[in-house]
C-alpha positions in Angstrom: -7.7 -3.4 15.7 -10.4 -0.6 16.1 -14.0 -1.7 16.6 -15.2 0.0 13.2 -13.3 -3.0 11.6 -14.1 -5.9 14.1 -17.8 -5.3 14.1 -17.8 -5.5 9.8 -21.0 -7.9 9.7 -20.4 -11.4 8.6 -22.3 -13.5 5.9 -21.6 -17.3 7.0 -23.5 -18.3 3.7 -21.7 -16.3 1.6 -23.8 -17.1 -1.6 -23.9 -13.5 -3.6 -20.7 -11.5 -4.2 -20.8 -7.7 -3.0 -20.2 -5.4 -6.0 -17.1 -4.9 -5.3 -16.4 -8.6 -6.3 -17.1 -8.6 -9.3 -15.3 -7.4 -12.3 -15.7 -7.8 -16.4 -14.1 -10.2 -18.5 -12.5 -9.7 -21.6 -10.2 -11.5 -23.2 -8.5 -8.7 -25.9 -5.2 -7.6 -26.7 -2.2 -10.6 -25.4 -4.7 -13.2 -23.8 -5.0 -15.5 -27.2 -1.5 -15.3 -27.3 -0.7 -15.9 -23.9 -3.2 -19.0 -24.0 -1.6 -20.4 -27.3 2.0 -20.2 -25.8 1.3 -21.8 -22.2 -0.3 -24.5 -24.2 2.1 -25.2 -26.9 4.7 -25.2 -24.3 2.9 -27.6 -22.3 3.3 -25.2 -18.8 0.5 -25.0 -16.0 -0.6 -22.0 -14.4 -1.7 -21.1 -11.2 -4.0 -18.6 -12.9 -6.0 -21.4 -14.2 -5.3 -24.4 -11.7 -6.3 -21.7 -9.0 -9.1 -20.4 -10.6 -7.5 -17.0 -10.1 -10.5 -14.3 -10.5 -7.6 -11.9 -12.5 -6.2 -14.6 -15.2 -7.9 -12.6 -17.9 -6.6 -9.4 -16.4 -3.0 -10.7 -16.4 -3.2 -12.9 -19.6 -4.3 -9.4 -21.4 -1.6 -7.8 -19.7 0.6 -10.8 -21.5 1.8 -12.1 -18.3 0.8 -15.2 -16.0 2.4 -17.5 -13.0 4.0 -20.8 -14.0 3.2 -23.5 -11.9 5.8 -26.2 -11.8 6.1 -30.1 -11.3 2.5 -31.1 -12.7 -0.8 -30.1 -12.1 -1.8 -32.8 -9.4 -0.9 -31.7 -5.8 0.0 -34.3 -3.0 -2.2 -32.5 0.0 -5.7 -31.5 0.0 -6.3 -27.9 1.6 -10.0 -26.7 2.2 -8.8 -24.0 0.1 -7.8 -24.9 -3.3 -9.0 -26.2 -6.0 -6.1 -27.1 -7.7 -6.4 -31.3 -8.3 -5.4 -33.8 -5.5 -3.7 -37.2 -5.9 -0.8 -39.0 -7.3 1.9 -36.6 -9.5 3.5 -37.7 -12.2 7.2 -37.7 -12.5 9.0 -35.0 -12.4 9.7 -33.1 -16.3 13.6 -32.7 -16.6 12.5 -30.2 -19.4 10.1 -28.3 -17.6 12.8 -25.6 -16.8 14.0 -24.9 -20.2 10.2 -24.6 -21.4 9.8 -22.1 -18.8 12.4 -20.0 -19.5 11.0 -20.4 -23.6 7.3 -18.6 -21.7 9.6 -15.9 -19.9 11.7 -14.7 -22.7 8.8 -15.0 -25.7 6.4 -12.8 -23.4 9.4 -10.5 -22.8 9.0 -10.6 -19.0 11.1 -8.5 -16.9 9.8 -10.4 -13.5 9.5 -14.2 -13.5 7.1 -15.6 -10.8 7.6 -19.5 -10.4 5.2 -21.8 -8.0 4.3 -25.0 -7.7 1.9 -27.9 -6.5 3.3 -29.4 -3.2 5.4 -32.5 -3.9 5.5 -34.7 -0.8 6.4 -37.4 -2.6 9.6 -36.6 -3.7 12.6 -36.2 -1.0 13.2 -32.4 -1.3 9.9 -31.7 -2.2 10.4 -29.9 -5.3 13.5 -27.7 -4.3 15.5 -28.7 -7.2 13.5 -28.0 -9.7 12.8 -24.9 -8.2 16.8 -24.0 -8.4 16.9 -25.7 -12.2 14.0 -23.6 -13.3 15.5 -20.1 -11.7 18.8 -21.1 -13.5 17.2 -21.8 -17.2 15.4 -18.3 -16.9 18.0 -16.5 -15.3 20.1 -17.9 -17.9 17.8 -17.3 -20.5 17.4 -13.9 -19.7 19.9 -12.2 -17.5 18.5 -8.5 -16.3 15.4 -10.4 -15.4 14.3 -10.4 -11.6 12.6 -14.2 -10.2 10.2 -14.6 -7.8 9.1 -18.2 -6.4 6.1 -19.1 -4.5 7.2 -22.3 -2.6 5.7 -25.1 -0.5 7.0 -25.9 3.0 10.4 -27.6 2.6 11.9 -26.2 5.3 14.8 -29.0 5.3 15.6 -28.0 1.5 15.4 -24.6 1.6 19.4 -23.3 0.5 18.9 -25.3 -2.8 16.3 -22.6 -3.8 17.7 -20.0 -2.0 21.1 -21.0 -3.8 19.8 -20.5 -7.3 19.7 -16.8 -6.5 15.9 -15.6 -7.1 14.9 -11.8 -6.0 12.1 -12.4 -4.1 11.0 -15.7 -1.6 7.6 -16.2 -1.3 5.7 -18.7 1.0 2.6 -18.3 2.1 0.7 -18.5 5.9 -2.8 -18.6 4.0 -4.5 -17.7 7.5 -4.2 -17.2 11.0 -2.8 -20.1 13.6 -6.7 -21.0 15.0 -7.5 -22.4 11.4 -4.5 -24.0 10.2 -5.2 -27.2 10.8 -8.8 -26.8 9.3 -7.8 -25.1 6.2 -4.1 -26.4 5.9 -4.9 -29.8 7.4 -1.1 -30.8 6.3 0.7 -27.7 6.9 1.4 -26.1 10.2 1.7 -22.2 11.2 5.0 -23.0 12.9 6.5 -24.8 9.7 5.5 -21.9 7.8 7.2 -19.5 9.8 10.4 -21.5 9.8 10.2 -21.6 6.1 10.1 -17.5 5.8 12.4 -17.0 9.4 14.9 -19.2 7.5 14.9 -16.7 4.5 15.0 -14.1 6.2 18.4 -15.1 8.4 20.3 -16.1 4.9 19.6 -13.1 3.4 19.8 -11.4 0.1 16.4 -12.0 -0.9 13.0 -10.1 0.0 10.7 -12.4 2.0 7.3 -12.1 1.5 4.0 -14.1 2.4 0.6 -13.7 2.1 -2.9 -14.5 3.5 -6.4 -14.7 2.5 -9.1 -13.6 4.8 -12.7 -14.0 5.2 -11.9 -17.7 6.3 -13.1 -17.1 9.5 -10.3 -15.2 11.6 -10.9 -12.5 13.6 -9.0 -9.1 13.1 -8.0 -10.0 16.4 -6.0 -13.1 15.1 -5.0 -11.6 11.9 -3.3 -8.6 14.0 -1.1 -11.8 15.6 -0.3 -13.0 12.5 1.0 -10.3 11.0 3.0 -9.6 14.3 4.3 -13.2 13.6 4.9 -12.7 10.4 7.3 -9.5 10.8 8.7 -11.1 13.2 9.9 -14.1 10.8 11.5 -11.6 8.7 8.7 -11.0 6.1 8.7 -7.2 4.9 6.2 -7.9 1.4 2.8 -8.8 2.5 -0.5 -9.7 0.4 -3.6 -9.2 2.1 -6.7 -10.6 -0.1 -10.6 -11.9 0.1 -10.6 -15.9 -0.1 -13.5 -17.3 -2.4 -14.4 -20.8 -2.0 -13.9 -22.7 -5.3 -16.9 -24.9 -4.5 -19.2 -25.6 -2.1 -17.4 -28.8 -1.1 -14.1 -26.1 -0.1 -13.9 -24.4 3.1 -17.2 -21.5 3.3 -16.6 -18.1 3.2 -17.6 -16.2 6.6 -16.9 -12.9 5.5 -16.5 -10.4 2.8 -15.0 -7.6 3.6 -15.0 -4.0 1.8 -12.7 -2.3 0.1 -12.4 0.1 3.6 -11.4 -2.8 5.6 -8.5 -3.6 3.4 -7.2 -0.2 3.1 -7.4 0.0 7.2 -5.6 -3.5 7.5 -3.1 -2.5 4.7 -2.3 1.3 7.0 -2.0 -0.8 9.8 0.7 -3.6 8.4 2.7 -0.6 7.3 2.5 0.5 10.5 4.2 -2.5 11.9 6.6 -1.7 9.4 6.1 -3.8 6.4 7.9 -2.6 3.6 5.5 -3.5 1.0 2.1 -4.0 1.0 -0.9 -5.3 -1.3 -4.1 -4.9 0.3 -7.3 -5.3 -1.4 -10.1 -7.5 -2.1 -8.6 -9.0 -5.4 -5.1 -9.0 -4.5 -3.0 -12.6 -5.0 0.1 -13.4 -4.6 1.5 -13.3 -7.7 -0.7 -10.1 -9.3 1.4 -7.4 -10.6 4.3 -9.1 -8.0 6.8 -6.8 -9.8 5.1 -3.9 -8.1 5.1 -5.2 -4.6 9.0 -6.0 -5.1 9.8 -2.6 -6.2 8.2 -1.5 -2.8 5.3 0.3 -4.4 4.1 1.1 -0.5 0.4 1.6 -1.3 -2.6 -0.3 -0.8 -4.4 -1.7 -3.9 -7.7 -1.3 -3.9 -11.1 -3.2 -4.7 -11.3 -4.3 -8.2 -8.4 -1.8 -8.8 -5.5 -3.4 -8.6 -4.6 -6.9 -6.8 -1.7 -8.6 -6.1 
């Protein structure tokens, strides 16, 4: 990493967000809609769970990212803010209710995630595979793209449902892990996408946010690590703590910085990558899997 990059000055408060942050909302042309539907349907999003800054961006656009098996997570990362606690069972007609979203909003890519579910024995991988059947079903020419936890163990029940694109994310680089991801590891992680990868037929992809702390140093690593595992999509993204109580924000970093890190994962030889200050995971994930090789910029585009 050059020096123009590692030198960017950091802001360990973190309490104003640089211009480039911020961004207008509106909620016009499909966002009622998309609103009216998730809720009738009784679905969860990671767009509002996640307090994604581009919901009303994406609920305009008449899209948004089902989040499966409740809205109560079983681990508490310094990350998120989606709830922490005890789940409730597990919906046996979440699936079909899902695939009702997909084919009333006329989607052409499907993106499914979840809350972490240590409580039940495959963590969630069945669901997963019942959910990508209903859609797929449902909707035949349609493409699926799942977000998954860590169940390294249960893996071939999603990958047996068939879905486009595997997604699991690092989140950051190995030094944080256990500060951030307090019940996740790096290593797991990287089993997860390595044993993607190997069984092929699907495009592995993985994501991480930064500004948690790293050091473009570290983030060079894992992005060597990551290639290495087999990942050729990659999401590159500012994290924003959801409250004070979350992990702090050490960093922003500009529009420039992103477009150098994005030019330097291609370099690597990522096949697809989103690189910007907005860009999630799920954002416009039918670009990244069409290998739109560009990187998206500031309040732009995100992914």
């Amino acid at each position: 990493m050059n020096d123009s990059i590692s030198s960017e000055k950091l802001n360990p408060k973190a309490q104003r967000l640089p211009q480039w942050m911020r961004r207008p909302i509106a909620t016009d042309r499909n966002y009622p809609d998309v609103q009216k539907l998730l809720t009738s349907l009784q679905l969860n999003t990671v767009c509002a769970s996640a307090k994604c800054p581009n919901r009303h961006e994406c609920w305009n656009r008449g899209t948004a990212t089902v989040m499966i098996l409740g809205n109560t997570c079983t681990r508490n990362c310094r990350f998120c803010s989606v709830n922490t606690g005890t789940p409730e069972p597990v919906d046996p007609d979440e699936p079909a209710r899902v695939a009702e979203a997909a084919k009333r909003l006329n989607l052409r890519h499907v993106v499914i995630t979840s809350v972490t579910r240590d409580d039940l024995s495959d963590g969630g991988a069945q669901a997963f595979a019942d959910t990508i059947h209903a859609v797929k079903s449902a909707m035949p020419e349609v493409t699926v793209e799942v977000l998954t936890p860590d169940f390294v163990k249960h893996l071939d029940i999603v990958l047996d449902a068939g879905p486009e694109v595997f997604n699991h994310n690092l989140e950051t680089v190995k030094r944080l892990q256990a500060a951030v991801r307090p019940q996740a590891s790096y290593e797991t992680s990287l089993a997860v996408l390595r044993k993607a990868s190997i069984r092929g037929g699907v495009q592995v992809k993985s994501g991480l946010m930064l500004g948690l702390g790293e050091t473009d140093e570290e983030l060079f690593q894992c992005l060597e690590d990551l290639y290495a595992a087999g990942v050729r999509l990659l999401t590159l993204g500012q994290y924003l703590a959801p409250t004070r109580g979350h992990h702090p924000v050490e960093r922003f970093l500009s529009p420039e910085h992103f477009d150098k890190l994005a030019m330097q994962a291609r370099e690597i030889g990522f096949s697809g990558v989103a690189a910007g200050p907005l860009v999630r995971s799920s954002y416009r994930a039918d670009e990244l899997a069409g290998h739109r090789n560009k990187a998206y910029d500031g309040n732009d585009c995100t992914a």
